[in-house]
C-alpha positions in Angstrom: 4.8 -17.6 -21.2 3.2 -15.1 -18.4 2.0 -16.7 -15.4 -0.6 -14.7 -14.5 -4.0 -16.1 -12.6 -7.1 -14.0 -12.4 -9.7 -14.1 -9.6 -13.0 -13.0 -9.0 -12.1 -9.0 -8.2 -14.4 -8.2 -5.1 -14.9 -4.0 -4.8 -13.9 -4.1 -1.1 -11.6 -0.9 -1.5 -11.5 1.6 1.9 -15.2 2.5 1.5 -14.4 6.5 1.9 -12.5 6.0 -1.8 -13.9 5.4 -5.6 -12.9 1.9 -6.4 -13.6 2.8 -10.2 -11.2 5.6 -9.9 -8.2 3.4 -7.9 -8.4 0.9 -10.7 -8.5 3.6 -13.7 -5.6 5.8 -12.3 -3.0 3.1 -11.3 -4.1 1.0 -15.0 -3.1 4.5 -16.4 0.7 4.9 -14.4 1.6 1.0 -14.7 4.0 1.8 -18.1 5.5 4.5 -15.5 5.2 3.8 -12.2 8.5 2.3 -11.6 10.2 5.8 -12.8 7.5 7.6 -10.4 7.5 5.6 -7.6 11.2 6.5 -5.4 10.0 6.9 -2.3 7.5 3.6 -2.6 10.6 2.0 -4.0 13.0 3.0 -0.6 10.4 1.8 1.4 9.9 -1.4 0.1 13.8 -1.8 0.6 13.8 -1.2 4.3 10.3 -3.9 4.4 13.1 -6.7 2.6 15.6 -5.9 5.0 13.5 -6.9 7.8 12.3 -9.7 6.9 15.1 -11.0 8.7 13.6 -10.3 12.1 11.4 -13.2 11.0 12.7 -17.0 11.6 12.7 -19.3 10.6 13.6 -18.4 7.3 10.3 -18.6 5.1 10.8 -20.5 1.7 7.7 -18.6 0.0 7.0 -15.0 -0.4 3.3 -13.3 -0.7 4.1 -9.8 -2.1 0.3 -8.2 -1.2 -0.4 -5.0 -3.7 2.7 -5.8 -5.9 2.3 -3.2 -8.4 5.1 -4.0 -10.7 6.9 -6.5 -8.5 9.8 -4.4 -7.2 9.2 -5.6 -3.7 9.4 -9.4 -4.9 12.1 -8.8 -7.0 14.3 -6.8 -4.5 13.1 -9.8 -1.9 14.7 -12.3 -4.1 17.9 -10.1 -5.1 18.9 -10.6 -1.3 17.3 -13.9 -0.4 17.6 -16.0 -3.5 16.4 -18.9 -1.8 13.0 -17.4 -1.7 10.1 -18.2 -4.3 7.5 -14.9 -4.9 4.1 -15.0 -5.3 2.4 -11.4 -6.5 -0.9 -10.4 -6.0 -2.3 -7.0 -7.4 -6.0 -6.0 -8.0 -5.2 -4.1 -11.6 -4.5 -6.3 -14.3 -2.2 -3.5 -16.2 0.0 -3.8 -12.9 -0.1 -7.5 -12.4 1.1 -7.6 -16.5 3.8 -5.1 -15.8 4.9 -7.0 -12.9 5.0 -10.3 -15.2 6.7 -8.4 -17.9 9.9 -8.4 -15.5 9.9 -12.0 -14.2 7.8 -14.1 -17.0 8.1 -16.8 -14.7 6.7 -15.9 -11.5 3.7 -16.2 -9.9 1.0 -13.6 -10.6 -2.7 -13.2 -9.3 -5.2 -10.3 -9.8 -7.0 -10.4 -6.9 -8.4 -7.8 -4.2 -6.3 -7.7 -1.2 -9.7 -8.8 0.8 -10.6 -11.6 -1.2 -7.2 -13.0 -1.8 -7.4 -16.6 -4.4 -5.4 -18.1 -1.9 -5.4 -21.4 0.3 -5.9 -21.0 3.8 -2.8 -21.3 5.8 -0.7 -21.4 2.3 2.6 -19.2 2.6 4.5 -18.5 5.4 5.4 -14.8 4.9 3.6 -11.9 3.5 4.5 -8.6 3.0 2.5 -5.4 1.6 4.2 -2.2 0.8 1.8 1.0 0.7 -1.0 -0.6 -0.1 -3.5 -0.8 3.1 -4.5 2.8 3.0 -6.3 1.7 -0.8 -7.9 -1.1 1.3 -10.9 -2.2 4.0 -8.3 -2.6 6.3 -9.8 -5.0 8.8 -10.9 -7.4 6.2 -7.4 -6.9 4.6 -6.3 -8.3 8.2 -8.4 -11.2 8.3 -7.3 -12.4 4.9 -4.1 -12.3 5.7 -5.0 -13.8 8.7 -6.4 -16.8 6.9 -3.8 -17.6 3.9 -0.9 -17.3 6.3 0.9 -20.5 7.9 0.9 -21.1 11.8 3.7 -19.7 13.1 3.5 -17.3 10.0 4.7 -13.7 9.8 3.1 -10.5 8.1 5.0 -7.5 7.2 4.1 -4.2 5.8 4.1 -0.5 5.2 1.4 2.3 5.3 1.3 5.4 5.5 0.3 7.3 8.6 -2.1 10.9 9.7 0.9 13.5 9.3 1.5 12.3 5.3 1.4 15.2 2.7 0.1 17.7 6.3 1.7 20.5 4.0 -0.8 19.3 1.0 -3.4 19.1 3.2 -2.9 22.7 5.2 -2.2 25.1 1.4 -6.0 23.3 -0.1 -7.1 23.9 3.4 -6.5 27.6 2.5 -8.4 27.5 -0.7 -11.9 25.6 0.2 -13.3 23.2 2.6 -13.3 20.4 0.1 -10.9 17.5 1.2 -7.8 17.1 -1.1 -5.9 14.3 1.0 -6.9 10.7 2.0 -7.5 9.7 5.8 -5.1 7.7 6.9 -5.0 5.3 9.8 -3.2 6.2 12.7 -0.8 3.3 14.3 -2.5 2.5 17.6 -5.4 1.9 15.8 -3.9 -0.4 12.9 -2.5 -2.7 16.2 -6.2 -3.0 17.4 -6.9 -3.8 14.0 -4.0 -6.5 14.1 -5.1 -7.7 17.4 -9.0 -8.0 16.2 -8.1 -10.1 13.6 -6.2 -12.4 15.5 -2.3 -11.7 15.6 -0.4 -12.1 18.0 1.7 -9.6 19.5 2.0 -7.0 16.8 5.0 -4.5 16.6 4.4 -1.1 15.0 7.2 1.6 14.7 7.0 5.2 12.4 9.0 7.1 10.7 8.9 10.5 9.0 10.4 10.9 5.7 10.8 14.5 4.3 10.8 14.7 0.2 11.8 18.1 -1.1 10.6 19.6 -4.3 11.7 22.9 -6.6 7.6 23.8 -6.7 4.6 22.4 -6.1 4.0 21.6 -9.8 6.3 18.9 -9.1 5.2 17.3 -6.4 1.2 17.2 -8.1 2.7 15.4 -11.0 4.8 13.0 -8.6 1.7 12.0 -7.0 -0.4 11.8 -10.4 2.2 9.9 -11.8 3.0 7.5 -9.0 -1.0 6.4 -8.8 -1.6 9.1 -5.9 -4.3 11.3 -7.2 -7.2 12.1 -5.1 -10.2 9.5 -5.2 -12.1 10.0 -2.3 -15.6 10.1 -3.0 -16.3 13.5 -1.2 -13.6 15.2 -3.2 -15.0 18.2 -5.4 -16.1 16.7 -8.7 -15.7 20.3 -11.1 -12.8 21.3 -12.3 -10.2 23.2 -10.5 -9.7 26.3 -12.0 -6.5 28.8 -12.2 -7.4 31.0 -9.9 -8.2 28.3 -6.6 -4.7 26.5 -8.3 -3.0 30.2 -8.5 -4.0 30.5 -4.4 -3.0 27.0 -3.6 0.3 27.6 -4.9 0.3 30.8 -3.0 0.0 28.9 -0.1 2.0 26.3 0.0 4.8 29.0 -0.2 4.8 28.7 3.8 6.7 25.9 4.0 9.5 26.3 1.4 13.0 26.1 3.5 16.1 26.7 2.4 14.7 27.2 -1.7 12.7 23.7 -1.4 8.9 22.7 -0.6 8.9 20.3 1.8 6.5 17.2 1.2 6.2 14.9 5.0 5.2 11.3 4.5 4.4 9.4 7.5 5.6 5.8 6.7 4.0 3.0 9.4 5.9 -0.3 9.7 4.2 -3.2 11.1 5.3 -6.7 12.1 3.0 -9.3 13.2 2.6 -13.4 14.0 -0.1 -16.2 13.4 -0.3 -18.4 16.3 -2.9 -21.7 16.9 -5.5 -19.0 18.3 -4.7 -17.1 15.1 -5.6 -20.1 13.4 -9.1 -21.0 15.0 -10.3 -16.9 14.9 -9.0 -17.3 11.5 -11.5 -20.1 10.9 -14.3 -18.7 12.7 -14.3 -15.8 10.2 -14.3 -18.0 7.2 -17.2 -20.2 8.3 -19.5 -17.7 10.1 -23.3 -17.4 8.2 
């Protein structure tokens, strides 16, 4: 029998994206995700690794933005001690995810309104999700539902991701074809506003090659990474602004490949007593 729990799903998305559109395209890509999702799936690899900068050794996992549940599953490949807990805000996703593990734990919930107990689990981790999000409220969730002495880990991507993407459209129109992403200094404000303690941030550039730009569109499409911001051009493309957008990102095939730069930010951060009482604060204000 499927575990699966569903909250109250609050539209608190990054308010420069269409929530409507977030949940329609990753319902779409949940039956495929896994096959389209590589790089999402090496990333979420190097998060498990490190959760064993964190000690002690948490019992309970909270994978935030599970998608399918690779991250919780990878997490309990290596520490099998460890019980998951997934929370995704798209029901096809948080199905998928139970489709793998019948047993495990699986909310649909926003990442900003999690269906959580304050100060329940002791470790959470969220792979690529926080560009999606209202990233300060994301923080104060976390924030809330994490035990003292607690430990949050995740991944998102940082200003330099798909540059090449953003530099050929930029060729074509002045519409914008790319998300904003957060850079790191200001993700460790961020961090620090919502109360954790001593935050660590590190980057890392990752370079995906491609045979032409036709398949690096339908990596993105197919991987939940189509455009959704809410000033992106509503009409349809056309060949001829396609034909020139091609044209242009000619300028940065090397060596017979495109090249595709994704700017991955790790973060590691603590919840500490003064965690706890901002933590409160936040919770209880009128």
């Amino acid at each position: 029998m499927k575990n699966i729990t569903t909250a109250v799903v609050h539209h608190d998305s990054n308010p420069a994206l269409d929530e409507r559109s977030i949940q329609r395209q990753f319902a779409r890509v949940a039956a495929t995700y896994d096959s389209a999702s590589l790089l999402q799936k090496k990333i979420a690899n190097e998060l498990v690794d490190r959760i064993e900068l964190v000690s002690p050794s948490p019992d309970t996992l909270l994978d935030l933005g599970s998608a399918t549940g690779y991250l919780g599953r990878c997490a309990i490949e290596k520490f099998p001690a460890l019980s998951v807990i997934t929370i995704d805000r798209v029901t096809a996703m948080a199905t998928e995810s139970s489709s793998f593990d019948p047993g495990a734990s699986t909310v649909i919930a926003a990442a900003e309104k999690l269906a959580l107990a304050q100060e329940s689990v002791p470790l959470v981790l969220s792979n690529l999700l926080l560009h999606w999000c209202d990233v300060g409220a994301v923080f104060f969730e976390v924030a809330r539902v994490l035990e003292i002495g607690g430990a949050f880990l995740f991944s998102t991507l940082g200003p330099d991701t798909l540059m090449e993407l953003r530099a050929a459209w930029a060729e074509v129109d002045d519409y914008p074809h790319v998300h904003e992403f957060i850079d790191m200094h200001n993700l460790g404000d961020a961090l620090v506003t919502a109360g954790f303690s001593e935050p660590v941030l590190d980057a890392d550039r990752i370079s995906v090659t491609y045979k032409d730009v036709s398949r690096l569109v339908a990596e993105l499409r197919h991987g939940g990474g189509a455009n959704v911001r809410l000033d992106r051009r509503r009409t349809c493309t056309g060949k001829e602004r396609y034909r020139r957008f091609k044209g242009a990102y000619e300028a940065f095939r090397k060596e017979g490949r495109l090249a595709s730069t994704w700017e991955v930010i790790y973060g590691l951060a603590t919840k500490d007593r003064a965690t706890a009482v901002q933590s409160i604060s936040v919770v209880t204000r009128p």
